[in-house]
Structures are given as structure tokens and as C-alpha cells.
LONULUM-229841 format. One record per atom (N, C-alpha, C): x, y, z. Coordinates in steps of 0.05 Angstrom, whole numbers, plus 32768, in hexadecimal, padded with zeros to 4 digits. Example, Ala and Ser with C-alpha at 12.3 -4.5 7.8 and 13.67 -1.06 7.14 Angstrom:
81087F8E809C/80F67FA6809C/81087FBE809C/81017FD3808E/81117FEB808F/81028001809D/
//
This chain:
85ED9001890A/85FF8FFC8920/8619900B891C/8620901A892C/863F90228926/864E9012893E/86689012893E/867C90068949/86868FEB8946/868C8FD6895A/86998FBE894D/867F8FB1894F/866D8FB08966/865C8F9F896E/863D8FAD897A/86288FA1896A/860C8FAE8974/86048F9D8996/86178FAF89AF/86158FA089C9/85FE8FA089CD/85E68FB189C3/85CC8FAD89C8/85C58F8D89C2/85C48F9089A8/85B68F7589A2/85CF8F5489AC/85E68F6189B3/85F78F4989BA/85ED8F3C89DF/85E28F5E89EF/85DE8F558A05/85C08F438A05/85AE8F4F89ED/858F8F4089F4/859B8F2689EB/85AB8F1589D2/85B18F0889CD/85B88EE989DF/85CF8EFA89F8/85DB8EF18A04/85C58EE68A20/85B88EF98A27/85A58EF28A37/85958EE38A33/85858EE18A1E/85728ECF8A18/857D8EA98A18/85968EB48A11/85A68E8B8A0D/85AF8E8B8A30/85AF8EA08A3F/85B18EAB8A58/859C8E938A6F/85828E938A59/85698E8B8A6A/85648E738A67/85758E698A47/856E8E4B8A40/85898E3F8A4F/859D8E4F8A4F/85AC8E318A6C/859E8E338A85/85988E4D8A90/858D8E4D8AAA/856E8E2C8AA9/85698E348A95/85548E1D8A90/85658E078A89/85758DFD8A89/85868DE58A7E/85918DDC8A95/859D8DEB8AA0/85AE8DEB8AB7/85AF8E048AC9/85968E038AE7/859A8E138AEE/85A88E168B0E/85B78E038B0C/85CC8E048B2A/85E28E0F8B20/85ED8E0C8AFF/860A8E128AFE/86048E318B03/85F28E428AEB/85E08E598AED/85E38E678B0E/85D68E598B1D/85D88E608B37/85FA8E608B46/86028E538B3F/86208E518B46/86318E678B3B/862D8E6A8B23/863A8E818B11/862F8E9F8B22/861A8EA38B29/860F8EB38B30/861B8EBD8B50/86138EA08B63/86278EA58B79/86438EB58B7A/86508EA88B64/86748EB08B62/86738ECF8B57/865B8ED38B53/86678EF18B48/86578F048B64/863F8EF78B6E/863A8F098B80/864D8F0C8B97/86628EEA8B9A/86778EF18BAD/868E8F038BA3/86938EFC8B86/86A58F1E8B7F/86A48F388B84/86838F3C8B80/867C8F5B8B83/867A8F5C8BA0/867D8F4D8BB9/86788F558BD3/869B8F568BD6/86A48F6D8BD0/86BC8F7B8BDC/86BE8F8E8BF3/86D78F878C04/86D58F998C18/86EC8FB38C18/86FC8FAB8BFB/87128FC48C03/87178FD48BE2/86FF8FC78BCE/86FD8FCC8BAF/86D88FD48BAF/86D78FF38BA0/86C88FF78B9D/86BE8FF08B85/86A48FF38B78/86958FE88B66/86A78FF28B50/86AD900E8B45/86BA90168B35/86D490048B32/86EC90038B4B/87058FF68B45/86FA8FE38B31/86EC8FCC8B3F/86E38FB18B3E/86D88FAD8B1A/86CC8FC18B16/86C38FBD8AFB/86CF8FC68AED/86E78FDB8AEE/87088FDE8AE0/87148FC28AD8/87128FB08AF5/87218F9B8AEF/871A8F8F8ADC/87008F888ADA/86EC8F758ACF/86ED8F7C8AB4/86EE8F988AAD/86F08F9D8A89/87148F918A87/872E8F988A97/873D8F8D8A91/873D8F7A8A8C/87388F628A9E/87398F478A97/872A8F3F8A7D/87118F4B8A7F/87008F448A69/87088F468A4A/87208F588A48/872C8F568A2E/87468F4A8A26/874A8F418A3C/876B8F2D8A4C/87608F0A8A44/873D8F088A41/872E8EED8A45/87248EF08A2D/871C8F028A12/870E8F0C8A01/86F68EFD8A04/86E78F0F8A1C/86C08F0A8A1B/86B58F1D8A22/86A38F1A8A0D/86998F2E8A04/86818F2E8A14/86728F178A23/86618F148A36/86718F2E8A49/86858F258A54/868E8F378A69/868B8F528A63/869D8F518A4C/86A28F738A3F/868D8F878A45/86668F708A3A/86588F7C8A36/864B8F848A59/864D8F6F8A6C/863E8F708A7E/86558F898A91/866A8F888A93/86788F978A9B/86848FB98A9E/86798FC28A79/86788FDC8A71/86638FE58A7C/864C8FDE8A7C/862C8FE38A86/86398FE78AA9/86418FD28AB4/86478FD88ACB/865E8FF48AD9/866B8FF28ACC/867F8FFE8AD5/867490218ACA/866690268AB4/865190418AB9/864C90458ACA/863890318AD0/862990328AED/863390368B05/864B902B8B08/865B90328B1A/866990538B0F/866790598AFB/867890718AFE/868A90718AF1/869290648AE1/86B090638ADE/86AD906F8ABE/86BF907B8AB3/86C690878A99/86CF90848A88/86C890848A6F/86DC90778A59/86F5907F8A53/86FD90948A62/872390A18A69/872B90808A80/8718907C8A93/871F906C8AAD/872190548A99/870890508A94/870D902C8A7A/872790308A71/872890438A5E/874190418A57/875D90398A5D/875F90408A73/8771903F8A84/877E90218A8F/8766901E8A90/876590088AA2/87688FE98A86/875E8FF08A6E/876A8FE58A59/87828FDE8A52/87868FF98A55/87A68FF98A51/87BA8FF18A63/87B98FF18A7A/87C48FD48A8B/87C88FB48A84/879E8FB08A76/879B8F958A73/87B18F968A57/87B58FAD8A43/87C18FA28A29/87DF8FA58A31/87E88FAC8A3F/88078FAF8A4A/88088F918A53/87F98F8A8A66/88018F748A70/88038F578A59/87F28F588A4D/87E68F478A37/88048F448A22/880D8F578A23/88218F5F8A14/88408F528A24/88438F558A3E/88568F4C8A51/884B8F2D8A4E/88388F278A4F/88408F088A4A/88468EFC8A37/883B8F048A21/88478F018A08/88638EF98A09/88708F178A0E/888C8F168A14/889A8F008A1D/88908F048A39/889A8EE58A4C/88988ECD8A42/887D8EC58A2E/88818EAA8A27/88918EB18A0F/88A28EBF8A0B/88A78EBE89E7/88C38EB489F6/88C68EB88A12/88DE8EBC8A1E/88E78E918A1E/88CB8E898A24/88C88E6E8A27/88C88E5F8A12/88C28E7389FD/88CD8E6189E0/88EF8E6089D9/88F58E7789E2/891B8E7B89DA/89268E6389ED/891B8E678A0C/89228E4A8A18/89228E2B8A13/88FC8E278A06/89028E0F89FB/89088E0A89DC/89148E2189D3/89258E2289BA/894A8E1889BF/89458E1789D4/89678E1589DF/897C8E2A89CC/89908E2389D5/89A68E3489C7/89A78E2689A1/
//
């Protein structure tokens, strides 16, 4: 395996415990499924934007479910690992600005 994570064997992994909730519980399954097919029906964000977003957040939420189902997507859509990038680096700017702001909320409830 080189890199951090073998996504091969993390996606069969993930899928298979995938089939035992769908078998456990398959309305929430179905529900979860609805909310993303109502995500992807956009009218003014193409598949590419949309799956920019989705790796941002996904490392803003650290899941790796996402990470994984998202990079696969956003190929597919087109998008490039200069574009990922990019679009990372937003999510770590921002990640970083909140930081900030709450550190701002500790000096406050630190009082003078």
C-alpha cells in the first residue's frame, strides 16, 4: 500500500457494513439516500462545483466515508487534483478562521 490509506480496501470495507445497516435498518438507508439524491439535483451547481464542495467539507467533518466516496466522484466529474486542491485550501483557511474566532471567545470568557 503506499500513501496514508489503502481506499481500495477502506471502500470494500465500508460497503459491506454498508449492506448490514441497510439490512438492520432500511428506511434510515433509504432516507440517507433520498438527501443526497436531493443534493445532487442542482439547478445552478454543476457536478464538478458540487463535488469541490463535498471534498471541502469532507475534511472540515474528517470522513473518510465522504473523502472516499467523493474523490471517485469528483474524477468523474472531471475535476483535478490542481482543482481538489484548491478547493482544500479554502476548506483549511477556513478551518483555520474559526479556530481564530473561537480563540477570540476564549480571551472573552477569560475576561480582562
Amino acid at each position: 500500500m503506499s500513501g496514508i490509506k489503502d481506499w481500495g480496501a477502506y471502500n470494500a470495507a465500508a460497503r459491506d457494513q454498508g449492506k448490514a445497516l441497510t439490512a438492520l435498518h432500511p428506511e434510515l438507508v433509504k432516507g440517507f439516500g433520498a438527501l443526497n439524491r436531493g443534493a445532487a439535483s442542482t439547478q445552478h451547481l454543476d457536478a464538478k462545483t458540487r463535488e469541490l464542495i463535498a471534498l471541502a467539507v469532507a475534511i472540515t467533518t474528517r470522513c473518510d466515508g465522504c473523502i472516499d466516496a467523493h474523490v471517485r466522484k469528483a474524477k468523474h466529474a472531471g475535476a483535478t487534483r490542481e482543482e481538489m486542491a484548491e478547493a482544500l485550501g479554502v476548506s483549511i483557511a477556513l478551518n483555520a478562521g474559526a479556530a481564530f474566532t473561537y480563540a477570540l471567545h476564549v480571551l472573552d470568557a477569560a475576561g480582562e
